[in-house]
C-alpha positions in Angstrom: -7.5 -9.2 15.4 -7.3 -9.3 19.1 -9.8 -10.7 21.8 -10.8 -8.3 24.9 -11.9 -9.7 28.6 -13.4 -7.0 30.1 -15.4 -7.7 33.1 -16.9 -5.1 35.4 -16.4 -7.1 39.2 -16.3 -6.6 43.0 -13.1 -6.6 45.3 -13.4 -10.4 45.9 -15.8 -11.4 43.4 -14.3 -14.1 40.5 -15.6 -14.6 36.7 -15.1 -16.0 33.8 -13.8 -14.9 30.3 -14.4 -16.0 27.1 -12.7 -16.0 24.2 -10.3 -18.5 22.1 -7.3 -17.5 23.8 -8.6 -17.7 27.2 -10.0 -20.4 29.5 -11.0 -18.3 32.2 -10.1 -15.5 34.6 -10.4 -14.5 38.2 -10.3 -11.3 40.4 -9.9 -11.7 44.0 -8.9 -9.6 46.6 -7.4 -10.7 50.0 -9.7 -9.4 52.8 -6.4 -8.3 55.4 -3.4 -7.3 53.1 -6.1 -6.0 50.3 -3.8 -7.3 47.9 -5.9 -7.9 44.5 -5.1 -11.0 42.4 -5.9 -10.7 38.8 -5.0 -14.2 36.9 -5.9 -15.4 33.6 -5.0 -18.5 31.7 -4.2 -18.7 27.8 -4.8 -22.2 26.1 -2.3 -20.8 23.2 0.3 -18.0 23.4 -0.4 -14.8 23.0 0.7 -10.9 23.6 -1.1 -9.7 26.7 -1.7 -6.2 27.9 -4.2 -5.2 30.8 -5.5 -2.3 32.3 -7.7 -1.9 35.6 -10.3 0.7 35.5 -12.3 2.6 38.2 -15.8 4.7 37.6 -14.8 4.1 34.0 -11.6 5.4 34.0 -8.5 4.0 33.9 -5.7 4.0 36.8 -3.0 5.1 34.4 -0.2 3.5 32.9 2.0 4.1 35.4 0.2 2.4 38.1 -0.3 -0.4 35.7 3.1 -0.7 34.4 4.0 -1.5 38.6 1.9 -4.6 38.3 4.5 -6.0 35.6 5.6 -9.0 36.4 7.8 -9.3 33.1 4.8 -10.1 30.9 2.8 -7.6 30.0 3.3 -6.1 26.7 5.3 -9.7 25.7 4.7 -13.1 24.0 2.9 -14.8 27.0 3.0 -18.9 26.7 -0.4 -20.7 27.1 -1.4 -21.7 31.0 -2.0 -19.8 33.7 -0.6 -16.4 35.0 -1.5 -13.8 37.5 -0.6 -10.2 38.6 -0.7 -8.8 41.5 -2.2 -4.9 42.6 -1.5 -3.4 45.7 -3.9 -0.3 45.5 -2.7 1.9 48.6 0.9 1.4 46.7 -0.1 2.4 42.9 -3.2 4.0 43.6 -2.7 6.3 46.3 -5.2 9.2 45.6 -8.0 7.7 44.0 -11.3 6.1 45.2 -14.0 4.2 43.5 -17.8 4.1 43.7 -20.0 1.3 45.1 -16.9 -1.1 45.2 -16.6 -1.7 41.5 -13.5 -2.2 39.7 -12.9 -3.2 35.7 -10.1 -5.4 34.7 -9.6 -5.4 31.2 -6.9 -7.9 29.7 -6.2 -8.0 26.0 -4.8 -11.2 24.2 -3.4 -10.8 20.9 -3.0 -13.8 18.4 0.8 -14.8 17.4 0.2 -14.3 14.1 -1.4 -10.4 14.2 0.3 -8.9 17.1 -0.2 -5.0 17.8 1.1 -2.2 15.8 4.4 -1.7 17.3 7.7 -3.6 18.1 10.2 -2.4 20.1 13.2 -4.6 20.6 15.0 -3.8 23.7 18.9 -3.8 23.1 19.9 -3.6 27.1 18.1 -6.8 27.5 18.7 -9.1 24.9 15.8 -11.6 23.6 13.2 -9.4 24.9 10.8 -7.8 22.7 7.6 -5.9 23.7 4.6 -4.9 22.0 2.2 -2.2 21.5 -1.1 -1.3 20.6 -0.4 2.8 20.4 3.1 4.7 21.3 0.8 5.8 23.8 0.9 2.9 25.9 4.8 2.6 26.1 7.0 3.8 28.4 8.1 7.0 26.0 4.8 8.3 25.2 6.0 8.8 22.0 8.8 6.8 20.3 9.9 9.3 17.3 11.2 12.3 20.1 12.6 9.8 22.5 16.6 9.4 21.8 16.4 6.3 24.2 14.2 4.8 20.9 17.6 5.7 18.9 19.6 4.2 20.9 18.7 1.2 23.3 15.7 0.4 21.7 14.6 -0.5 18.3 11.4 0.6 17.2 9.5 -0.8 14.1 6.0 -0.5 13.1 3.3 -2.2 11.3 2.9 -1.8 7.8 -0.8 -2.2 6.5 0.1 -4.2 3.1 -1.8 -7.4 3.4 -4.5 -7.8 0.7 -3.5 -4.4 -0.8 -1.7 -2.8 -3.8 0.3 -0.2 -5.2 1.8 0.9 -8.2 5.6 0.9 -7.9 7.6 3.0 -10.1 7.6 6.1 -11.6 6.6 7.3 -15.5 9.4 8.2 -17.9 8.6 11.7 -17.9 9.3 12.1 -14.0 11.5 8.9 -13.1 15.1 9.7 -12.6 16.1 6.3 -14.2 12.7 5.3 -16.5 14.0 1.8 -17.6 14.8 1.0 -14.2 11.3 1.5 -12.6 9.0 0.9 -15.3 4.9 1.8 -13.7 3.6 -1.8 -12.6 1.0 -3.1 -10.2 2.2 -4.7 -6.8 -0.2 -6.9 -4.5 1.1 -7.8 -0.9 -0.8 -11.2 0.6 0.0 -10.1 4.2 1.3 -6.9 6.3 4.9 -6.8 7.5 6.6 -4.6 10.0 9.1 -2.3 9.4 12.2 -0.4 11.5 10.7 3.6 11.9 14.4 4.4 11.3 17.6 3.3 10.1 19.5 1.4 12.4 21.7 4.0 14.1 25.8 3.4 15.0 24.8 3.4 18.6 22.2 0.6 18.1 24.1 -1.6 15.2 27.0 -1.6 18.8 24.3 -2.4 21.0 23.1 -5.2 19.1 27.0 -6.5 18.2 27.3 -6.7 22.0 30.1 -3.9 21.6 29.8 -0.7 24.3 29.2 2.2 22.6 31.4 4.9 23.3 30.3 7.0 26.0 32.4 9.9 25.5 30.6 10.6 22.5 27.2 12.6 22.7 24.3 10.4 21.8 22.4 13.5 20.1 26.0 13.6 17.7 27.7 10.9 16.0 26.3 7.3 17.0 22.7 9.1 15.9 23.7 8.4 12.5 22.9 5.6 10.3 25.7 2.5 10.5 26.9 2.1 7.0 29.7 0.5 5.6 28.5 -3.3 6.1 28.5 -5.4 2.8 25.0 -7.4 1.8 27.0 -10.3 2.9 28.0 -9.5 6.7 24.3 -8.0 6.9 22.4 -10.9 5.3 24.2 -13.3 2.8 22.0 -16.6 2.2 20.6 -17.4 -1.4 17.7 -15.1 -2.0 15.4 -15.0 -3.9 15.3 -19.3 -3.8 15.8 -19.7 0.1 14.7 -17.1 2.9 17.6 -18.0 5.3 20.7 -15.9 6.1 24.1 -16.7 6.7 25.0 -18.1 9.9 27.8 -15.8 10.3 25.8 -12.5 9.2 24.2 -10.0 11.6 20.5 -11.0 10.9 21.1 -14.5 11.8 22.5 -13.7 15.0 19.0 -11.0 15.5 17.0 -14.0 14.6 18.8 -16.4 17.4 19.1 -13.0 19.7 15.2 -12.6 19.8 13.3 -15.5 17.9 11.8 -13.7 15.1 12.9 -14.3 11.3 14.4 -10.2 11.1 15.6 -9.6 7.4 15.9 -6.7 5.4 12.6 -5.2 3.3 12.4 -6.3 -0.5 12.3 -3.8 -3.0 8.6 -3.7 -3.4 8.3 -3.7 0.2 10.6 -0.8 0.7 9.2 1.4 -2.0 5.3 1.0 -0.9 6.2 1.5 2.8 8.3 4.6 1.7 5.7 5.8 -0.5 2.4 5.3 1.9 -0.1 5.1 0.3 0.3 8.2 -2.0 0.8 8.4 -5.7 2.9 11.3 -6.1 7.0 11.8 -7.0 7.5 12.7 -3.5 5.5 11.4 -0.4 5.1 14.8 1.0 2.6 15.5 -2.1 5.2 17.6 -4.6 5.5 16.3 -8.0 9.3 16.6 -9.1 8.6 19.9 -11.3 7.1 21.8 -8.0 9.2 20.9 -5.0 9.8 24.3 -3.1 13.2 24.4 -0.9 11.3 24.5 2.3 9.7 21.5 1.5 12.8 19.7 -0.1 14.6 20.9 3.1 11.8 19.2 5.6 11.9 16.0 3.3 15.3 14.9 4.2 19.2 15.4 3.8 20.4 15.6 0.2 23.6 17.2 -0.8 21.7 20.1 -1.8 21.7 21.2 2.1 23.9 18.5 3.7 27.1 21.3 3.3 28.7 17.8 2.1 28.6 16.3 5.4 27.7 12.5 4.6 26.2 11.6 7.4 23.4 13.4 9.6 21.4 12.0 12.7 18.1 9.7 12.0 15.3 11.2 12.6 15.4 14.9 12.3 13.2 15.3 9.3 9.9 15.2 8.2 8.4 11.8 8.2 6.2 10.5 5.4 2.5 9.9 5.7 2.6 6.6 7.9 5.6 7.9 10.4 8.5 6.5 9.3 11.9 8.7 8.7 14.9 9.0 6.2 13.9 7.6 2.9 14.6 9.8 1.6 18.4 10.9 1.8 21.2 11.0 4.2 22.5 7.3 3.7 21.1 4.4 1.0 19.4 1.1 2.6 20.1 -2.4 1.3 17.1 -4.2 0.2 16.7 -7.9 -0.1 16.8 -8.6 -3.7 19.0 -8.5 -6.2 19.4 -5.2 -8.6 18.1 -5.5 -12.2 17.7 -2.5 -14.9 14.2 -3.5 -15.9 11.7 -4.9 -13.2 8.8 -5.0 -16.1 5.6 -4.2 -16.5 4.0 -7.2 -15.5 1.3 -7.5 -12.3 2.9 -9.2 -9.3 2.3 -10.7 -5.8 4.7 -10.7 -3.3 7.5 -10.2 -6.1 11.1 -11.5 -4.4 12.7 -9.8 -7.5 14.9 -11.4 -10.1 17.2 -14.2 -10.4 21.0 -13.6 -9.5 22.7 -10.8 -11.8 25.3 -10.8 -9.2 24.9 -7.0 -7.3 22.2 -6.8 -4.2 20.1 -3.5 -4.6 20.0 -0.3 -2.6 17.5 2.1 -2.5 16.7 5.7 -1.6 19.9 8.2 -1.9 22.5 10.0 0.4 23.9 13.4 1.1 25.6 13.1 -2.0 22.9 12.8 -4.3 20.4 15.0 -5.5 16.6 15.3 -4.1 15.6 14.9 -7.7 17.1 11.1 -7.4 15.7 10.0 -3.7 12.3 8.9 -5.2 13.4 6.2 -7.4 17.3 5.7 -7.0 17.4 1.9 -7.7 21.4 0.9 -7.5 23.4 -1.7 -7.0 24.3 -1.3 -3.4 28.6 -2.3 -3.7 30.3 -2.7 -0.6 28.1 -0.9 1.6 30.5 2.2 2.3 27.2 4.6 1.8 24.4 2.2 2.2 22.6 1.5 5.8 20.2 -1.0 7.6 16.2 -0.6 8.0 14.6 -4.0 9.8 12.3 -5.8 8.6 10.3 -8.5 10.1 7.6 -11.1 9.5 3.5 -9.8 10.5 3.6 -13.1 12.7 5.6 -14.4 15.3 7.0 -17.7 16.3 
């Protein structure tokens, strides 16, 4: 998945890594300003992280973020490129033993970058990626409102040479001849948004200021709704993967070079489901789900008090970390709705022909938790139905 350069060094002395991605790398230091030069050259692109470690330990993010010179963490093209470390500057306090110092940089392949994406919406184009939530700037990105608002976070789903089943039995399923019990195989993994697309971000990304008078813990924290398939995606799925050129994802794709779309059904409901086998993901079949836990699972209209729209994020997420599948607003998926997906095995299903109405999934405020599971519907104009990004395992 990734190749590591991890070379243990003097101040001053050089070596050289190996490794596909990299030709070689050097550490020198300058013997009157003390400045360190770390540089590294990639003969293909890749997503590069480093850390620089003394007596085994590391100097901490925060020293190492101040050696960014706008690629770490980012889709580095092949050549070569160097940092720079001033130690009295980022590295006040500390010393080191016998003059050692490690410098660890990491490359990860195009097509099986880390875990986590985070588009950042102030900066348009630029997205950054992670190996933990640990090594971000937030620590961690589900209490952070700035990942809400000016950032979009999505995270890697493990699906690629793995199955599920998708649906439910009649005796539990809400709708039985809409989710008949079949086996789903995915061929590779996929990313997906850890929340809906909030108001606040849909404004970010539509180059529109969102209104500061309003509190960003209150109404732009909800999910944007009301955007038909069309304006969203359009194009001709399931025969062609492209969008409209006039719809949202096409102008995410131009915005930031990757092929953003929305999940497909069987890519929603195994993602939502993670990898357990129960009604709901928190474990409770539909005969034994207790208040408390039907409150922690998400907003239904059972203890919305009828409001129809509630912030993302303050509910209990399923197994793998992602929020609000349950409840609060519907999602659009890719493909188009049917009233029978079969029984038959599939890979990689894109779902049925045209029967002229795009699907939604999940449920709202206004339905019942006994319907969040497996509410398969056709999705209308939008008016109750949000966004959840999806995106491609590999990268351009």
């Amino acid at each position: 998945m990734r190749n590591i350069f991890s070379v243990a060094v003097l101040l001053a002395a050089a070596s050289v890594c190996a490794g596909p991605h990299f030709l070689d790398a050097r550490f020198t230091q300058d013997p009157t300003s003390h400045h360190v030069t770390i540089s590294y050259t990639l003969v293909e692109p890749a997503i590069i992280s480093l850390d620089i470690l003394t007596n085994g330990v590391s100097i901490g993010k925060a020293a190492v973020d101040a050696l960014d010179d706008g690629t770490l963490h980012r889709r580095v093209s092949a050549g070569q490129h160097t940092f720079t470390w001033v130690p009295h500057k980022t590295w006040v306090q500390d010393v080191f033993t016998n003059n050692s110092v490690r410098v660890q940089v990491t490359a990860w392949p195009t097509n099986a970058p880390p875990d986590w994406m985070v588009l950042d919406l102030l900066h348009p184009g630029v997205v950054r990626w992670y190996a933990s939530s640990a090594e971000s700037p937030w620590g961690d990105f589900t209490n952070n409102v700035a990942c809400k608002t000016d950032y979009l976070v999505l995270k890697r789903v493990p699906a690629g040479g793995r199955h599920f089943r998708m649906g439910n039995i009649a005796e539990a399923s809400h709708y039985p001849t809409r989710n008949t019990p079949h086996i789903v195989h995915f061929s590779q993994d996929f990313y997906m948004a850890v929340f809906m697309m909030t108001k606040y971000q849909y404004d970010r990304l539509n180059e529109v200021e969102p209104d500061d008078t309003v509190t960003p813990t209150d109404a732009l924290l909800c999910p944007t709704c009301g955007h038909t398939y069309d304006a969203v995606r359009g194009g001709n799925w399931p025969t062609s993967d492209a969008v409209w050129d006039n719809s949202f994802l096409k102008k995410l794709r131009d915005r930031y070079g990757i092929d953003f779309d929305l999940p497909t059904d069987a890519q929603w409901e195994y993602t939502c489901r993670a990898g357990t086998d129960t009604f709901y993901y928190n474990g409770s079949e539909k005969i034994n789900l207790s208040v408390e836990a039907r409150n922690a699972l998400g907003w239904f209209y059972e203890n919305s008090n009828y409001v129809t729209e509630k912030p993302v994020g303050l509910k209990q997420p399923n197994p793998w970390g992602f929020f609000d599948f349950y409840g609060n607003k519907f999602e659009w998926c890719r493909d188009w709705f049917t009233e029978d997906l079969g029984r038959a095995e599939v890979t990689d299903p894109r779902g049925p022909a045209s029967t002229g109405q795009r699907l939604a999934r999940g449920s709202s405020t206004q339905h019942a938790v006994t319907q969040a599971p497996d509410y398969r519907c056709n999705g209308g104009n939008g008016g109750v139905v949000g966004i959840r990004l999806w995106a491609p395992a590999g990268i351009r």
